[in-house]
C-alpha positions in Angstrom: 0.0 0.0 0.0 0.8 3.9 -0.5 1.3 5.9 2.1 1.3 9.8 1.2 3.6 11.8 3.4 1.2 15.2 2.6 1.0 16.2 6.0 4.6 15.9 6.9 5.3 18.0 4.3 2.7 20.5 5.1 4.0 20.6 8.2 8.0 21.1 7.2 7.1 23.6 4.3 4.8 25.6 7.4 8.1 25.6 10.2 10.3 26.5 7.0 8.2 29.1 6.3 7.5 30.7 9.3 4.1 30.4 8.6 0.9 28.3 8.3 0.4 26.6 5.1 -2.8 25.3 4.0 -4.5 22.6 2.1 -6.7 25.9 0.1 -3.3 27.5 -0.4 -1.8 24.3 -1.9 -5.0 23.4 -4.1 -4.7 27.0 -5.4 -0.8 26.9 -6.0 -1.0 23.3 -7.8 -4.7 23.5 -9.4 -5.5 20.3 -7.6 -9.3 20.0 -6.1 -8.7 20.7 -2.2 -10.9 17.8 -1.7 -8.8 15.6 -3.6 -6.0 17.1 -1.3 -8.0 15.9 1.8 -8.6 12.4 0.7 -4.5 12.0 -0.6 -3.6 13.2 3.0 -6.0 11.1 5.0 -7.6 8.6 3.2 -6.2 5.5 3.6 -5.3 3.6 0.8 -6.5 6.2 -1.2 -5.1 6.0 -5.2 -4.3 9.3 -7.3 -3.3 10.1 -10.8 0.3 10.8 -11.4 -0.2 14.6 -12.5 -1.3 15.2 -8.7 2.3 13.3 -8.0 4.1 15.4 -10.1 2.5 18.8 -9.0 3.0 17.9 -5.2 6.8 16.9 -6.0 6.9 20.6 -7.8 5.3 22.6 -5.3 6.9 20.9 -2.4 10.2 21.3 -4.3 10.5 17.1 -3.3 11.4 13.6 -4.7 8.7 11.3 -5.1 10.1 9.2 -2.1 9.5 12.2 0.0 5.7 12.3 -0.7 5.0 8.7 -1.0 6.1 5.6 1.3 5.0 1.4 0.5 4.3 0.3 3.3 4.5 -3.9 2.8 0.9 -5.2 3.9 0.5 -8.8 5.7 -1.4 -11.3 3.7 -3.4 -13.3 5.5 
């Protein structure tokens, strides 16, 4: 499974900053549906198109691997 690391960059880009960044502010900056935004940053599992990927990677100024983790699953 994917794991997006949207928060934790949120969050890094906000304390470089010196300021609070938010999800409106990055839907405006990348053109990407805040909603969608929402559901990629806490919807579990949740599967995206890669121009999101790639405008996330811009805007966070980031490597893929920075923004997205697999995270091995059990099978049962």
């Amino acid at each position: 499974m994917l794991r997006f690391k949207l928060k934790e960059l949120l969050a890094e880009k906000s304390f470089q900053e010196g300021r609070r960044v938010t999800m409106i502010e990055v839907a405006e900056k990348t053109g990407i549906n805040r909603i969608t935004l929402s559901k990629i940053a806490n919807q579990k599992g949740y599967s995206t198109v890669t121009d999101n990927l790639d405008k996330l990677c811009i805007y966070f100024e980031c490597d893929i691997s920075d923004l997205v983790e697999f995270i091995q699953e059990e099978h049962k």
